[in-house]
C-alpha positions in Angstrom: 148.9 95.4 45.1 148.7 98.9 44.3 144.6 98.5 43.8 144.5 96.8 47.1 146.4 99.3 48.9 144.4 102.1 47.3 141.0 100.7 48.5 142.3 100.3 51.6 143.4 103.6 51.9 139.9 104.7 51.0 138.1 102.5 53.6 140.2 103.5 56.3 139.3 107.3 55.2 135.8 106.3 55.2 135.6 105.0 58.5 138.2 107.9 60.0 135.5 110.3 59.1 132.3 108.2 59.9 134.0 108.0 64.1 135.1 111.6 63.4 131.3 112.5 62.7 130.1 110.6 66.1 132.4 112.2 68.4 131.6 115.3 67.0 128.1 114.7 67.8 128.5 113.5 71.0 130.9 115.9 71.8 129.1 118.8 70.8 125.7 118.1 71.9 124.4 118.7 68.7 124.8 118.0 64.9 126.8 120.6 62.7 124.8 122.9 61.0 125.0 123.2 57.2 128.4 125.0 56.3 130.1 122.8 58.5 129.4 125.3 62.0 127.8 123.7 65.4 124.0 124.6 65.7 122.7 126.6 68.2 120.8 124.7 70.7 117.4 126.3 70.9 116.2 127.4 74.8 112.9 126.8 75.5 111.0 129.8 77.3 110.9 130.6 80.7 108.4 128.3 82.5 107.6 131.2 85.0 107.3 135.6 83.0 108.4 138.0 85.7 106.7 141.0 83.9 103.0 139.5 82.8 100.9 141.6 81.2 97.8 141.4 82.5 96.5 140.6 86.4 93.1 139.6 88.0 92.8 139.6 91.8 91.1 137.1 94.0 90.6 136.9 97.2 88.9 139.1 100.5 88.6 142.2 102.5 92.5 143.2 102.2 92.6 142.9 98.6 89.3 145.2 98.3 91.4 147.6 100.7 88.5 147.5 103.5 89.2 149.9 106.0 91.8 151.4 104.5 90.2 154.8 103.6 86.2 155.0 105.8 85.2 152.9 108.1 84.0 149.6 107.5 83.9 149.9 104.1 86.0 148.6 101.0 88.7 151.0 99.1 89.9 149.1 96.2 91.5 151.8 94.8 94.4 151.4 97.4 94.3 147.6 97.0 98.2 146.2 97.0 97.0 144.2 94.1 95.1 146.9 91.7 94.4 149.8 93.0 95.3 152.8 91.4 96.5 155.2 94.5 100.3 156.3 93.7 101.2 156.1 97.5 100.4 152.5 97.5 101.6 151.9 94.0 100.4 148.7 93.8 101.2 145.8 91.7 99.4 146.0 88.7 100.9 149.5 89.0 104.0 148.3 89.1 104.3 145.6 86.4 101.8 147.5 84.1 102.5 151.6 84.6 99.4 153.0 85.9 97.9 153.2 82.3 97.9 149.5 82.0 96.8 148.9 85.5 93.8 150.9 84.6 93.1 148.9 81.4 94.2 145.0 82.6 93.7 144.7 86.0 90.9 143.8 87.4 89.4 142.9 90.8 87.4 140.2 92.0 87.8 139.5 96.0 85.2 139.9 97.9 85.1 141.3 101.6 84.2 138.6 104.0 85.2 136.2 101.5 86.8 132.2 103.0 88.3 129.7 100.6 84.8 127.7 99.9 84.4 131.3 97.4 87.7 131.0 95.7 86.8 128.7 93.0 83.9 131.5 91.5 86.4 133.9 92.0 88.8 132.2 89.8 86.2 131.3 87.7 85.6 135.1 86.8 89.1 135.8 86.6 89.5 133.3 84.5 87.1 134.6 81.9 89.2 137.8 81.4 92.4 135.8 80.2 95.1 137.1 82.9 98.6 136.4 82.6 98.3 136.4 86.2 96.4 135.8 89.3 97.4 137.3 92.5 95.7 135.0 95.7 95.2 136.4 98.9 92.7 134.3 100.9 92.5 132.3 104.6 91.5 135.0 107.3 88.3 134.7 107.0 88.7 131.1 107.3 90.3 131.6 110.8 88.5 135.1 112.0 85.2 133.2 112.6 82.2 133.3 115.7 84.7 130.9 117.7 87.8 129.0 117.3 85.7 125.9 116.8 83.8 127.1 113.9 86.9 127.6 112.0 87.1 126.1 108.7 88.9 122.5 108.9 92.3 122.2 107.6 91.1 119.7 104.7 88.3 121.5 103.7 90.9 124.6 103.3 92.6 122.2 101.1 89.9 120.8 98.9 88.5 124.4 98.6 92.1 125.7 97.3 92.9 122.8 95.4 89.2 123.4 93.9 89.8 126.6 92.9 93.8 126.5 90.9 91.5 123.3 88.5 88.6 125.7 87.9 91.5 128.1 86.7 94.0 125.4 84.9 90.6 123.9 83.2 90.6 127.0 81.1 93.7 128.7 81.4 96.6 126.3 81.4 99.3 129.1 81.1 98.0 131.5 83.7 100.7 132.0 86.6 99.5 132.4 89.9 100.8 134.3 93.0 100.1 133.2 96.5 100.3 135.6 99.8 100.4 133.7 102.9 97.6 134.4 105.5 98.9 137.2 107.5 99.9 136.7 111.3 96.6 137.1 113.3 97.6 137.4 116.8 100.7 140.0 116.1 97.8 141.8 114.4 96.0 141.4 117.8 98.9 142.1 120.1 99.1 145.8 117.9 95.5 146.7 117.9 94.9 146.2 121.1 96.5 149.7 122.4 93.9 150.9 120.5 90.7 151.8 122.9 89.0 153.0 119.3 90.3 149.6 117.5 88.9 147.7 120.2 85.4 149.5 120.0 85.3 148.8 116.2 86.5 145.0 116.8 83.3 144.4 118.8 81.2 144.8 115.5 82.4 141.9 114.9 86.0 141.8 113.5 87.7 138.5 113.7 85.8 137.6 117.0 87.8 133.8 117.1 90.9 136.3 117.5 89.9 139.7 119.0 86.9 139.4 120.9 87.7 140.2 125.0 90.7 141.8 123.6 92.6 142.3 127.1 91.6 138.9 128.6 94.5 137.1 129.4 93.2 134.8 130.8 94.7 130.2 130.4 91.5 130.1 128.4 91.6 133.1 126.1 95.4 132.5 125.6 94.6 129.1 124.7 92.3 130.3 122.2 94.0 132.7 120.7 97.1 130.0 119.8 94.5 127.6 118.1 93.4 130.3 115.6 97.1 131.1 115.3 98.0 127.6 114.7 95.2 126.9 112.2 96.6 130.1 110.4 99.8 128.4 110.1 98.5 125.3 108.9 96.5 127.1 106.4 99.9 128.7 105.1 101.6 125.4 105.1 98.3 124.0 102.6 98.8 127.3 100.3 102.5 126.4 100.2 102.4 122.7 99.1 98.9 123.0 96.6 101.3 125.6 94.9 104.1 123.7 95.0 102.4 121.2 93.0 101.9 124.0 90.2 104.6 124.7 87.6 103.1 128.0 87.3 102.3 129.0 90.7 104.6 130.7 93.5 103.9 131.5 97.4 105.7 134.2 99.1 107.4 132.0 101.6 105.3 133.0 104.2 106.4 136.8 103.6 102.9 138.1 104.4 103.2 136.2 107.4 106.4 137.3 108.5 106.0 140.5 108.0 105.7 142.3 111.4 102.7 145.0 110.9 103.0 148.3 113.0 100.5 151.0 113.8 101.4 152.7 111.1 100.4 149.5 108.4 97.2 149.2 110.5 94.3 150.9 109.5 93.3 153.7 111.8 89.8 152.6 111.9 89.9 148.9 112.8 93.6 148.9 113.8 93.4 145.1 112.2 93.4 145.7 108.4 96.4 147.1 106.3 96.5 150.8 106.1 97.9 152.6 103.0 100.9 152.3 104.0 100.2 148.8 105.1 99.0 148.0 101.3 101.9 149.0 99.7 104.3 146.8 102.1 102.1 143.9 100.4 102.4 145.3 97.1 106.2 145.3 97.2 105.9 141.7 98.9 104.4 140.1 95.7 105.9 142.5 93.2 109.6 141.3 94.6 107.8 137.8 95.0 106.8 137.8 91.5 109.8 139.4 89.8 112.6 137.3 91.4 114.4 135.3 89.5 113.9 131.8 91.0 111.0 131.5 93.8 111.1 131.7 97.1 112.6 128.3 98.4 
């Protein structure tokens, strides 16, 4: 008897500290480390780095800071993305201190550029290694001859869905910031006060948009809203393409949103950003890129 009750005892111990073990586990989330203390569950690393290290810009004749300093010609030096002028301060400024900016920033948009060029761009960006590429593209695809030469919605697509493969193909673990197209007729509506803006805008500056600037006319009205509806359209493409990217963030339509004045217009064109108007974009993406979740 006193064998029997002994073994007993010594199964029911057993299997006391065998269910013991499994609620512990369960409990816990994880299994005691050696030393009998909980392990630490190990955090994986933030999907999306608000401080990169290094930046590559793509994109057209705002990023390049045309207008912004001479007449029709590009500044990149006050570019919101790279440039190096402290009363822009721009991004790669910003994340980088103007030491790094001058050393891992680099710039690749082109003035005049449409989405159809992004994928080259991207594919010289690409060759530098960035930890990120700022995007700032879709103007051009709007400001053509006429309304009806405007690039079509789904080639817009296909062109920017083109362009994030040519960078993911080589660099998986790039991140990826994307300004909205800005707004095109608010743009129009400010420039046209200016008799010298208007002057320069029959050179040839966003002729779908500006051209007869002080017709208001059924039919200009009516073209001016189709260019302003394919700008939003465009925006609503950049947003979802990026949505589909882990590592990629839009500014919520920030860019377009954001309600340019005479003094964020150049003085030359009155249609690009100014100085002034550069750095309003810098601190667009550099709060668009630092934030702690993106923009919803």
């Amino acid at each position: 008897m006193r064998k029997r009750s002994s073994r007993a005892r010594v199964a029911l111990a057993v299997m006391a500290a065998a269910v013991l073990g499994v609620a512990g586990c369960d409990a816990g989330g994880g299994s005691p480390a050696p030393g009998g203390t909980k392990a630490r569950a190990v955090r994986p690393a933030p999907l999306w780095n608000r401080s990169p290290d290094s930046i590559a810009a793509v994109g057209d004749s705002i990023t390049r800071g045309f207008d912004a300093c001479t007449v029709l010609s590009d500044c990149p030096e006050v570019s919101w993305a790279t440039g190096s002028d402290s009363r822009v301060d721009s991004l790669a400024v910003r994340l980088l201190g103007a030491a790094g900016a001058a050393e891992r920033s680099w710039n690749y948009a082109v003035t005049g550029a449409r989405m159809a060029d992004l994928p080259e761009q991207m594919s010289q960006a690409a060759r530098r290694d960035p930890e990120l590429v700022t995007v700032m593209v879709g103007a051009n695809d709007a400001c053509r001859a006429s309304a009806s030469a405007m690039t079509p919605v789904a080639d817009f697509r296909a062109d920017f869905e083109e362009a994030l493969r040519t960078l993911r193909e080589s660099r998986p673990r790039t991140q990826v910031y994307v300004a909205s197209v800005p707004n095109l007729k608010r743009l129009w509506s400010q420039g046209r006060a200016s008799p010298l803006g208007k002057e320069v805008w029959k050179l040839g500056i966003c002729p779908s948009m500006l051209s007869d600037a002080d017709d208001l006319t059924s039919a200009a009205v009516v073209r001016r809203d189709r260019v302003q509806q394919r700008v939003v359209e465009y925006n609503q493409v950049l947003k979802e393409v990026c949505a589909k990217d882990s590592r990629c963030r839009f500014d919520g339509n920030a860019v377009y949103d954001y309600r340019f004045g005479t003094d964020q217009l150049s003085h030359w064109d009155w249609f690009h950003p100014s100085r002034d108007g550069q750095a309003r974009l810098a601190s667009i993406a550099y709060r668009t890129i630092t934030a702690a979740h993106p923009v919803a």
